[in-house]
N, C-alpha and C positions, 0 to 999 in steps of 0.2 A: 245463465246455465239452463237448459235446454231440459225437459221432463225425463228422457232416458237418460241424461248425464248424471240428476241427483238420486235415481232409483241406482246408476251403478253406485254414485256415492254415498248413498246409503245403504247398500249388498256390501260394500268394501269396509266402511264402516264399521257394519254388523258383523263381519267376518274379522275383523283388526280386535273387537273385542271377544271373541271367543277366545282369543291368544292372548290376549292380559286375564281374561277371566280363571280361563284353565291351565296356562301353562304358566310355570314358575321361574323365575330370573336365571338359574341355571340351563335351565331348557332353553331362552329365549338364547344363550348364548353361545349355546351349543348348533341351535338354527340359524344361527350367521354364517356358521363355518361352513354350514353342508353344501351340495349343489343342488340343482332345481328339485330335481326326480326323488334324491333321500331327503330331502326335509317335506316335502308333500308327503312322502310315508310317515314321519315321523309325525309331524304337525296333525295330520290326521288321528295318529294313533293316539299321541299325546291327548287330545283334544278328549276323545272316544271314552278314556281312560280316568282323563280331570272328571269329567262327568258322572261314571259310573261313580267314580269315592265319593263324590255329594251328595248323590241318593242317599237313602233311607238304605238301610240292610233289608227292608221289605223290598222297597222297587228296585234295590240293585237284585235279587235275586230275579224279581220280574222280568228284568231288560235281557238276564241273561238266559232266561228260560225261555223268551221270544225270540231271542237271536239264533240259539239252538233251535228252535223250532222249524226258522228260516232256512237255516243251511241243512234240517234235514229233508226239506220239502224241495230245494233245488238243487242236491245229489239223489234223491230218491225217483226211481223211474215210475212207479206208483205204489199208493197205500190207502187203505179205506178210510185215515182217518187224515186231516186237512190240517198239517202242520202249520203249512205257509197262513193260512186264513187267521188262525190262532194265536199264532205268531203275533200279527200285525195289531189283532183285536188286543194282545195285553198290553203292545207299545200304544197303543191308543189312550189306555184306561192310566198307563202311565203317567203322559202327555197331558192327559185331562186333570190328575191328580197337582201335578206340578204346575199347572198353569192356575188351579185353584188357588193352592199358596202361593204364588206371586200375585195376584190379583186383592187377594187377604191383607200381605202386604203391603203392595203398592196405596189401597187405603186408605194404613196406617202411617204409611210412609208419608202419603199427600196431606194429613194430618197434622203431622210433625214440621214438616214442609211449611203449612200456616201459622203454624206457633211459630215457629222460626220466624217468617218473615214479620208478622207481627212484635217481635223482639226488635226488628233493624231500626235504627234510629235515621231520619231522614235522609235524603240523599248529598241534599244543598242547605246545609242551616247557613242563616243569615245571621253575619257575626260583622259588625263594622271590625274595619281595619283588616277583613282576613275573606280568601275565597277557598272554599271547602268542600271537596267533593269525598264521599264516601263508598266504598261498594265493595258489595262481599256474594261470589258466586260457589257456592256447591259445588265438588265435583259428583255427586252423586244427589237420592231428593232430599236428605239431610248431610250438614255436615259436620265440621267440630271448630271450626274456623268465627273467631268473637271480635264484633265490632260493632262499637257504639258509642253512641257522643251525649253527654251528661250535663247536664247545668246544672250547676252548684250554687248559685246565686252571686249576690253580687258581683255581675257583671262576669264570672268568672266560670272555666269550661273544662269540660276533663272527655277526653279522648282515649278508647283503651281498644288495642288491636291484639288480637293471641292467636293461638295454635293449639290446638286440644291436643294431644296424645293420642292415635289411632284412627279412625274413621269410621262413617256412618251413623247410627240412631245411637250405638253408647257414646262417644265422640259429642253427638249431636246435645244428649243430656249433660254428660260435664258440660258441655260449654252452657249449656243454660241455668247448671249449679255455681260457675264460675263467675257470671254474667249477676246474678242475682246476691252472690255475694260483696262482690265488687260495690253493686249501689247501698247494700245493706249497710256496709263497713264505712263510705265514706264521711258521712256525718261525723264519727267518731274517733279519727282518723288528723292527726296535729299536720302531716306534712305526707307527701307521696312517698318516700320511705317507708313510714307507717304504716302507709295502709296496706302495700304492699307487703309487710315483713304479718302485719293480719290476717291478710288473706291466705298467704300460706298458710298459715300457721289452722286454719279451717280446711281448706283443702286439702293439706296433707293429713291432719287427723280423721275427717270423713268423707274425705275422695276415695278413690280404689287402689290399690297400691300398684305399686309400678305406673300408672296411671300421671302425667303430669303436665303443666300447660308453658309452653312459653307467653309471655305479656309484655306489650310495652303501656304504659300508663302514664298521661299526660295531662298535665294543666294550663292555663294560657286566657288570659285575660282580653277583653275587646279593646281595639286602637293602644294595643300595647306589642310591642315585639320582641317581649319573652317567652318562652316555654320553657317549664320546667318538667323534666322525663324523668322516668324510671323504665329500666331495661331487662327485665326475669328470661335471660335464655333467649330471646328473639333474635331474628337478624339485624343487622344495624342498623337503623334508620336513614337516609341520604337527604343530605341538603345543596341544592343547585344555585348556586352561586356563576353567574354571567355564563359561562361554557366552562365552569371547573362543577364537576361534581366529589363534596365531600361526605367519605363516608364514618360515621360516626362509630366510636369506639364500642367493642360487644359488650352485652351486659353482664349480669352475674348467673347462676343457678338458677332453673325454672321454675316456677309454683308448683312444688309437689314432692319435689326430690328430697328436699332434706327438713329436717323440723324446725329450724332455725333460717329466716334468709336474711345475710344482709346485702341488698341490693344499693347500690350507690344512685343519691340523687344526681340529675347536671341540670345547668341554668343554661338555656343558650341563645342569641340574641339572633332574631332573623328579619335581617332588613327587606326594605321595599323588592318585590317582582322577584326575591327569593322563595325557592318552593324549598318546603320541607316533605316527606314522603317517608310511609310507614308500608309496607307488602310482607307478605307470606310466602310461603317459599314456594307455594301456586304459583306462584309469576317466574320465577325463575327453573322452577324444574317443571316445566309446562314441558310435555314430550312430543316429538315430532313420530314419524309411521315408523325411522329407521331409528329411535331410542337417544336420538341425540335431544340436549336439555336447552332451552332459549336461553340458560344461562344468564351472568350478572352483568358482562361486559355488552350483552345484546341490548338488554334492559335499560344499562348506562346509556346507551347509542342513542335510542330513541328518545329520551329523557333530553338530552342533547338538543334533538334534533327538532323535539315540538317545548323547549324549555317557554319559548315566550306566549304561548296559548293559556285561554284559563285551567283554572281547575281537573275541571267535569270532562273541556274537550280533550286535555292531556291524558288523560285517565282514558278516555274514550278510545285515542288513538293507541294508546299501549294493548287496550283490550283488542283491536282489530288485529294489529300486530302478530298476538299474540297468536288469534285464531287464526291469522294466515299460516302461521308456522306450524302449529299442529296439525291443520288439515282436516282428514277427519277420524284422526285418533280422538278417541274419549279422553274427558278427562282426566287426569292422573291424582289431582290432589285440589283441594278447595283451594279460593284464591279468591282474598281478597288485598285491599288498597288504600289507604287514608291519604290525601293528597291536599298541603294547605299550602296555599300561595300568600304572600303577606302585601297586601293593598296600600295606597298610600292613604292616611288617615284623613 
């Protein structure tokens, strides 16, 4: 790609998210219908509009007392006093103000961002009998998206992938209250039922209400091919099996919902060059420019189609995929992947 080709791809980009930023799911669907000329009215004004409500009642008042000032300076045939200059100077002091607080932000954001990575459990643990690749991307610099691999001892591993409830920095801390209870609890904790029917049971008393996580929660011993799961609300897990992929029954209620969970344990046996695979709904509602989803049957496709690659490179290939299909739509939703391939012993 060529230097003016990713400057347009980055104008277009930049431009693709002022319409996820400011404009709302009924708007966007209403911008389908129109033709060229009224949705450039619209999309404009829309745009103009998302904006003003995010300010501050201070700078919304500014913007519009600059704008008035403009339009009286370019109907006006002349006046001693310089509207247009004044105009521009408050959208300045605007501009400067807001680019402060995101800059304040950003940070605290890059901040959060380090502790986060710092949380992720490595990419490639070396486990005989098993190939394991791990990855969890932000759709934003924090996200709310949990994964991490545990050793428990003797010989023995525990794998947990979730779903915060919401997004960004609150998102970003449940998952790291989620996170830190999970290892808290398992010491104490007779079976994966348990710890799971625990964890709520914290979560929901000192989480935030309405507030709640999906989890899948896993154990699995080295040169052994069992795992045993538990499922709070996730999507199914899939296991590929020669060119059949099967998708695994859904779990119970999520951590948080109710005060009581009982989540069913399952035992499941995964033979040699069998992958098993844990993702977030980041991978399937990955959005392309015109709002269509990569969807579950895409996601099977490729799965398919690089079944006999390891780990890490299958994982790799679904990511490129991925990013071919969206193009250069931002993100929509954190995404990550647990990806375990079972070796011969």
């Amino acid at each position: 790609m060529s230097s003016r080709q990713k400057k347009q791809s980055k104008i277009k980009g930049d431009l693709h998210s002022l319409k996820e930023f400011y404009i709302d799911d009924s708007q966007k669907e209403r911008i389908q219908k129109m033709g060229k000329v009224r949705r450039w009215f619209n999309y404009t004004w829309w745009v103009f509009k998302g904006m003003i409500n995010k300010l501050t009642h201070t700078r919304r008042i500014m913007v519009i007392v600059a704008t008035i000032f403009i339009l009286i300076e370019v109907n006006a045939d002349s006046t001693s006093f310089d509207f247009d200059f004044w105009g521009y100077v408050i959208l300045i002091i605007v501009l400067m103000l807001e680019l402060k607080d995101k800059l304040l932000a950003k940070d605290e954001l890059q901040a959060g961002r380090a502790i986060q990575e710092a949380l992720l459990p490595i990419k490639n643990p070396k486990i005989p009998g098993w190939d394991i690749w791990l990855y969890s991307q932000p759709a934003n610099d924090v996200g709310g998206d949990l994964i991490d691999f545990i050793e428990i001892g003797n010989s023995k591993y525990a794998i947990t992938l979730g779903d915060v409830s919401g997004k960004g920095l609150p998102a970003a801390l449940l998952m790291a209250k989620l996170q830190s209870t999970i290892k808290a609890v398992i010491p104490f904790s007779k079976s994966n039922h348990d710890l799971m029917k625990k964890v709520n049971e914290i979560f929901y008393k000192y989480g935030l209400k309405k507030n709640f996580a999906s989890l899948v929660y896993l154990t699995f011993e080295q040169n052994s091919n069992k795992i045993k799961l538990v499922n709070a609300g996730h999507l199914p897990p899939l296991i590929i099996k020669s060119d059949k992929i099967e998708e695994l029954p859904r779990g119970g209620p999520a951590i948080g919902l109710l005060p009581n969970l009982e989540a069913s344990e399952h035992s499941l046996e995964i033979n040699d060059n069998e992958v098993f695979i844990i993702y977030s709904d980041g991978v399937t509602e990955s959005r392309n420019e015109t709002e269509q989803f990569f969807g579950l049957e895409k996601f099977k496709e490729y799965l398919r189609k690089y079944r006999n690659l390891s780990a890490e490179n299958l994982g790799e290939k679904i990511l490129l995929n991925i990013s071919r299909f969206i193009g250069n739509t931002l993100p929509y939703d954190d995404l990550s992947m647990i990806i375990l391939r079972k070796t011969k012993q």
